[in-house]
N, C-alpha and C positions, 0 to 999 in steps of 0.2 A: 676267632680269627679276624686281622682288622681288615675292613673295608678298602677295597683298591680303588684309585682313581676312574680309573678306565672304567667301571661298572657305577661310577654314583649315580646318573638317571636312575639305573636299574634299581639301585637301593633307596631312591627319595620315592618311587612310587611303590615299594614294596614296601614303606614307609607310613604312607598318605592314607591308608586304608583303616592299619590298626590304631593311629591316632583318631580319624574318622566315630570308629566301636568305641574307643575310648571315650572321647570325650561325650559322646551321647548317655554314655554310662554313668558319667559324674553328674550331666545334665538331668540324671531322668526323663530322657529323652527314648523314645522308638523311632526303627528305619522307617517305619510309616511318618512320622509328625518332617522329617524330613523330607523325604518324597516328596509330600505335601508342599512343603517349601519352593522345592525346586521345581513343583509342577508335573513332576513326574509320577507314574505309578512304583509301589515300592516294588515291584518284579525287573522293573526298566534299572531301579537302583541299585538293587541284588547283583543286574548282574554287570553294571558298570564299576559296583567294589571288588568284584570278583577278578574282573578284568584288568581293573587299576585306572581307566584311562578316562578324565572327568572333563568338559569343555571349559577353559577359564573362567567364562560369566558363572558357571556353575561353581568352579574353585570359590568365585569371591563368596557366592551367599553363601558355603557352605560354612568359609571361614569367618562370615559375620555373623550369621548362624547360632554358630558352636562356640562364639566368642575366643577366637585366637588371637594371641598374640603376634609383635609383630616378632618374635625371636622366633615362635613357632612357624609363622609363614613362611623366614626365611631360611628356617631350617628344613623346612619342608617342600621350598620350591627353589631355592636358590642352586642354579649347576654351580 
């Protein structure tokens, strides 16, 4: 079914999580070595992917991080 306008927020942050699983997956990466990054405990991260709702200094180190593009950022954050 495609995607309606009216719900895109709702579908870039239902979005932002499993690219998130992803690409840590390609990295050989753990939500722990992240956490770490962000300063956070991985319990605090658990359940901010859960949630979906990430503070933008947070957005940036995740996406410099995990090395995103910027097609992906702005696929990822652009309304």
């Amino acid at each position: 079914m495609p995607r309606v306008t009216i719900k895109k927020a709702d579908y870039m942050q239902a979005d932002l999580v499993p690219w998130i699983i992803g690409r840590l997956y390609v990295k050989g990466l753990h939500q722990k070595d992240l956490a770490d990054k962000l300063g956070i405990s991985n319990s605090a991260l658990c359940a901010r992917m859960r949630s979906g709702f990430f503070e933008y200094k947070d957005l940036l180190t995740i996406f410099k991080y995990l090395d995103a593009s910027d097609a992906e950022i702005l696929r990822l954050m652009k309304l």
